[in-house]
N, C-alpha and C positions, 0 to 999 in steps of 0.2 A: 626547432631543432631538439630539444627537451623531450617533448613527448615523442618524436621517431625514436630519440636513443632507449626511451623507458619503454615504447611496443618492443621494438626488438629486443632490452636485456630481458623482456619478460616473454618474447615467445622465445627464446635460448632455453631461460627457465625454464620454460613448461615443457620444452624439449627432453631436457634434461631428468624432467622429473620421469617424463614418459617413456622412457630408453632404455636402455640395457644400463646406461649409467646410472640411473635413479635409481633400478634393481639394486645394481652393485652397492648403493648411497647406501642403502634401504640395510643390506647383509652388513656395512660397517656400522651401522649403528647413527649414521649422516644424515637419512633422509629427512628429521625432523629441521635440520639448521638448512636443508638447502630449501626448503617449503618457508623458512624464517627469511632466506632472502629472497624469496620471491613476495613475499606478502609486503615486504620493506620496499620493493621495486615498484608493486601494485599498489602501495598508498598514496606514492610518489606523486600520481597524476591527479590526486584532487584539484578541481579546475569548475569555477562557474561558467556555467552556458548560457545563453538567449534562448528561451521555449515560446514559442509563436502559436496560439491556439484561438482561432475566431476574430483575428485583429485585435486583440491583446495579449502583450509583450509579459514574460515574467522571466526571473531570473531564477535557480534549480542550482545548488552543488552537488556535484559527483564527485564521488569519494576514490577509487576506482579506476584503472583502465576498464575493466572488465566492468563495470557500471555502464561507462561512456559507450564500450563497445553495444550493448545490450540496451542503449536507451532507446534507440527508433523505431528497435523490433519491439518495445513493451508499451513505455509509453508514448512514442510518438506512433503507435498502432490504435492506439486511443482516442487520438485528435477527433476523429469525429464525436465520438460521447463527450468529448472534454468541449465540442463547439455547441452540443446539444443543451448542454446543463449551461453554457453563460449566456447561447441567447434565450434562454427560460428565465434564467432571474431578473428580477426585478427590483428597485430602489428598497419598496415594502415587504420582500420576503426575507426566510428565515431559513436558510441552508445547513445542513447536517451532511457532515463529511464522516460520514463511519467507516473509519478503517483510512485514516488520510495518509498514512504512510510519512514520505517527507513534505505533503503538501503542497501536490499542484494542482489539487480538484479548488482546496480552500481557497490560496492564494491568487488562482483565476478567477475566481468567482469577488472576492474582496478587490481583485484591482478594478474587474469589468462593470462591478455595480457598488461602489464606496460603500453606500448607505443600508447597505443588505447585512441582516446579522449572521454570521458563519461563527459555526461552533465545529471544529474538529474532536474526532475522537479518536485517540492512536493509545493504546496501554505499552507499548515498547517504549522502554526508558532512552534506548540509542536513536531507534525513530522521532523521540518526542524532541531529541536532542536538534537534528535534523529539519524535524517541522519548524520550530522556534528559529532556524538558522533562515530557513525560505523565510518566514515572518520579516526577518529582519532585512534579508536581503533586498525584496517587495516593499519595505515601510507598511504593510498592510497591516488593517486589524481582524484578528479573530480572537476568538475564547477557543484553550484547548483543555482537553477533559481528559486523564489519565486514567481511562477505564475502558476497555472491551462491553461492548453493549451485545446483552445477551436476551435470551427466556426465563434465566436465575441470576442471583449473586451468589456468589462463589467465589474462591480463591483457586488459579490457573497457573498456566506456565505459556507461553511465547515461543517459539519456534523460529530461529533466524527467517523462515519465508513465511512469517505473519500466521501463523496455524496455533490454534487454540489446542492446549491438550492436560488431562490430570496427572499426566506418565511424566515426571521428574525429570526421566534418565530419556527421551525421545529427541532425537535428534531430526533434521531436513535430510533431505537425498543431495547427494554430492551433487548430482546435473542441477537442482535449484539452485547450490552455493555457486558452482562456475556462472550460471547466468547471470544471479543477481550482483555475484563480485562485492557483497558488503565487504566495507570496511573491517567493521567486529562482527566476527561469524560467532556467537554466542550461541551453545548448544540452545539453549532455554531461559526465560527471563520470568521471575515469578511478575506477578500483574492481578490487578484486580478486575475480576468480571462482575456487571451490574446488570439487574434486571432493566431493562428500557424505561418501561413509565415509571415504575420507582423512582430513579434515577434523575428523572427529567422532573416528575412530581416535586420530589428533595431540593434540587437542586433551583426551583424555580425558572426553570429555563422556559424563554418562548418556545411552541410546538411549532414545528418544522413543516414548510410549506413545503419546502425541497428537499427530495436528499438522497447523495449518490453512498451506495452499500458497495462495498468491496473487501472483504475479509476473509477470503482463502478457505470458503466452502462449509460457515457456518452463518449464511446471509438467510436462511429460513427459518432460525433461531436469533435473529437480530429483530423480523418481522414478528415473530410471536412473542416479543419480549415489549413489542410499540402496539399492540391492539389497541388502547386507549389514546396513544397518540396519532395514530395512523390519519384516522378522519380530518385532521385537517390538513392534512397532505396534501398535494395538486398532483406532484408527479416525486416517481419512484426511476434512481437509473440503479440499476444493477447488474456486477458481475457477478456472472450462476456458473460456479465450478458444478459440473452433472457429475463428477468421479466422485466428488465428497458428497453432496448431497442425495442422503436415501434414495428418494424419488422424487424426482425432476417435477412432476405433476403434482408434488402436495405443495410443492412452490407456487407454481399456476393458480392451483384450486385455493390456498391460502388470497392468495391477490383476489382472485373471483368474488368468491364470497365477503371482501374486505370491501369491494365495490370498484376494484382499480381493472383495467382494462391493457393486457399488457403486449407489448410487442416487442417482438425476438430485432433486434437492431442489424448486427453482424456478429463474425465467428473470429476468435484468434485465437490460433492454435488450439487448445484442449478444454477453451473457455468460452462463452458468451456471453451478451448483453445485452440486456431487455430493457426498455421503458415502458414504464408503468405509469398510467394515468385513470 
């Protein structure tokens, strides 16, 4: 009964915002407190779910109606990549989750194969907040890394839809915010960017047998930042935003010449996903 009353005050809201009334809010000087209660309405529905991918069970919180609304169209559009990457691991391998967001790539992979090592990589302070909450929720173990893996180090900003940028003052597009319905729509979060093998060099980490790239169209600058790691890779899954990356074939041609062999999987919406072996 809770969440029908909280859909409906919040599509009232969104009515409201979108109407002749919201204009009128908008002329008193109102619009800002009536958007403070809809975001109060939309926090309401934080709710863990059961996520099912390949015969194993994980548990996910949504922050969100507008989360919950938008979970089947995004990640459960996924399930096949997400059933592709846990029957590939193995007891013995070493998964990289670049770009884990809240952590269903990690945490399917740690419950599906205990003994696999997963290292998450998320530089958002609200997502890492998020991943460590799936950790918990799973009892799973991973290692997570507070850095954006790049081509350089550098110092960055964070974009509420996970988008790497130098521009301080750079904001998401409204249609991202409505989809993804975070919680904290943070214009921008500063974050550290690292060079790959650097990184992994430093940090002594085992080299990644697995590892799924997802980072919102700066996944051919995450590859040329692992050239020294790459070779002992088996397999590469990746989402290839084509609108942010230059050109679509120096991703190809990068993979080629790296020795991987890659193949276009399926399409969702304005993105794909390739496995690379």
């Amino acid at each position: 009964m809770k969440d029908e009353t909280l859909l409906k005050a919040r599509s009232l809201l969104q009515w409201l915002w979108e109407s002749k009334t919201g204009r009128a809010a908008e002329s008193l000087g109102l619009k800002a407190e009536l958007k403070r209660v809809y975001d109060a309405v939309d926090t309401e529905a934080t709710a863990v779910i059961s996520f099912d991918v390949a015969g194993e069970t994980i548990d996910l919180e949504l922050e969100t109606v507008a989360e919950r609304d938008g979970f089947d169209d995004y990640q459960g559009a996924e399930k096949p990549l997400m059933a592709s990457v846990v029957d590939t691991i193995g007891p013995d391998d070493v998964f990289y989750d670049v770009g884990a967001y809240i952590g269903t790539y990690s945490a399917l992979v740690a419950t599906a194969e205990p003994e696999a090592t997963v290292h998450a990589f998320e530089p958002g302070p609200h997502r890492r907040t998020r991943l460590r909450r799936t950790q918990f929720l799973n009892d799973t173990e991973f290692t997570i890394h507070d850095v954006a893996l790049s081509n350089k180090s550098t110092n960055a900003y964070l974009t509420s839809g996970g988008r790497i940028t130098n521009d301080p003052a750079t904001d998401i597009s409204q249609e991202h915010k409505q989809r993804q319905g975070q919680k904290h729509q943070h214009e921008r979060d500063p974050i550290t960017v690292a060079h790959g093998d650097t990184y992994v060099r430093n940090q002594g980490l085992e080299l990644p047998t697995v590892m799924k790239i997802d980072v919102e169209g700066g996944e051919l600058q995450v590859l040329e930042g692992l050239t020294k790691t790459l070779p002992n890779c088996r397999d590469l899954f990746i989402e290839v935003h084509p609108q942010d990356v230059a050109n679509v074939e120096a991703l190809f041609e990068f993979l080629s010449i790296h020795g991987f062999t890659a193949n276009r999987l399926f399409d969702r919406e304005n993105v794909f996903f390739i496995h690379a072996q």
